[in-house]
N, C-alpha and C positions, 0 to 999 in steps of 0.2 A: 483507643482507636480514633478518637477522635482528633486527636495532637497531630495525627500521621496525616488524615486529610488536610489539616492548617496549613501543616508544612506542605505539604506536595502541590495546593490551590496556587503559590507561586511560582509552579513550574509547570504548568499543564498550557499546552501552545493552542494559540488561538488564532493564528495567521495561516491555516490548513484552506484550499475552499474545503466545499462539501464534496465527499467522495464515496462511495458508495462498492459493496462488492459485486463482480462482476466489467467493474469499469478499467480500463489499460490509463494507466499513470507511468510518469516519469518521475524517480525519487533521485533527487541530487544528493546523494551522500559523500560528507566526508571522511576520506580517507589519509589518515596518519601514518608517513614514511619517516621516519627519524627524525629526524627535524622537520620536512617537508609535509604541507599538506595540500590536498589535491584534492579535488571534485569527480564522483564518478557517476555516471548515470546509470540507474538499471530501471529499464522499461519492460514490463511485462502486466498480466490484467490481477487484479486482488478478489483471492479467494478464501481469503475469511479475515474479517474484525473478531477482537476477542478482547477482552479487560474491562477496564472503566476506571476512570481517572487517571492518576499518574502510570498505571501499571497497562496503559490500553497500547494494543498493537495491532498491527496489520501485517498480511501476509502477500508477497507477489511472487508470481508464477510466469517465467519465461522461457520460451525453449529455443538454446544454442547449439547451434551443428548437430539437431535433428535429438538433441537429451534437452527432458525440464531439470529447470533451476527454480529452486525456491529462495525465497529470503525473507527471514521475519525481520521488519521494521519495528524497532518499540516508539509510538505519535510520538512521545513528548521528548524524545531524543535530542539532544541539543546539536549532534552531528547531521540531522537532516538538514540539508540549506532550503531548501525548496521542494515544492511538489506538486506537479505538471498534470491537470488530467488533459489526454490524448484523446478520450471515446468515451462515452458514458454506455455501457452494457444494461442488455434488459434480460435478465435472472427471476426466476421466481424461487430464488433458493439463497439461505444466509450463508453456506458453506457450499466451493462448487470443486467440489474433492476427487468430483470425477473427470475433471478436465486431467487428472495423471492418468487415466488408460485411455481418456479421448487420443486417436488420434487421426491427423488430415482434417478433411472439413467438420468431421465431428467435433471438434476441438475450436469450432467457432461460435461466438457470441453475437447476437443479431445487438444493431446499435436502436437506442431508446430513444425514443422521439420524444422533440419537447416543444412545447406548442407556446407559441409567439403572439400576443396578443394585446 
């Protein structure tokens, strides 16, 4: 078990900011067309972290022409380019699972204030 964290300690990404659930992010991933590769954004808020170490992942939640979409990002992904926070969400909950039957303004997240000093 031990050999497994060695190896994975050089692949665990550290150029993330800090992101938190409940917060709306933009994850630039890439995508692989046959030869071609292309950058796709998908913006929606995260509604659960899960893992630890090389196996840690996060989850985003966005709704297109009135249906959610989900998509699990795994962090230490080498296809991530980048990751955008848009909003920082104030949650008091580490899984927010009921945003899939919220819906309208139920389905909103009051934004977290951060004090400047």
């Amino acid at each position: 078990m031990d050999i497994l964290h060695q190896v994975g300690r050089d692949q665990i990404r550290t150029d993330f900011p800090e992101y938190r659930v409940g917060d709306t992010v933009k994850v630039h991933y890439k995508i692989k067309e046959g030869s071609k590769e292309r950058i796709q954004v998908f913006q929606g808020i995260v509604i659960q972290k899960r893992g630890a170490g090389i196996s840690k992942s996060f989850t985003v939640r966005k709704v297109s022409s009135g249906v959610g979409v989900e998509r699990i990002f795994p962090q230490n992904s080498p296809n991530i380019d980048k990751l955008e926070i848009v909003r920082h969400g104030q949650v008091r909950r580490a899984k927010l699972f009921y945003l899939r039957q919220a819906k309208g303004k139920a389905g909103r997240i009051k934004e977290r204030r951060r004090f400047t000093t």
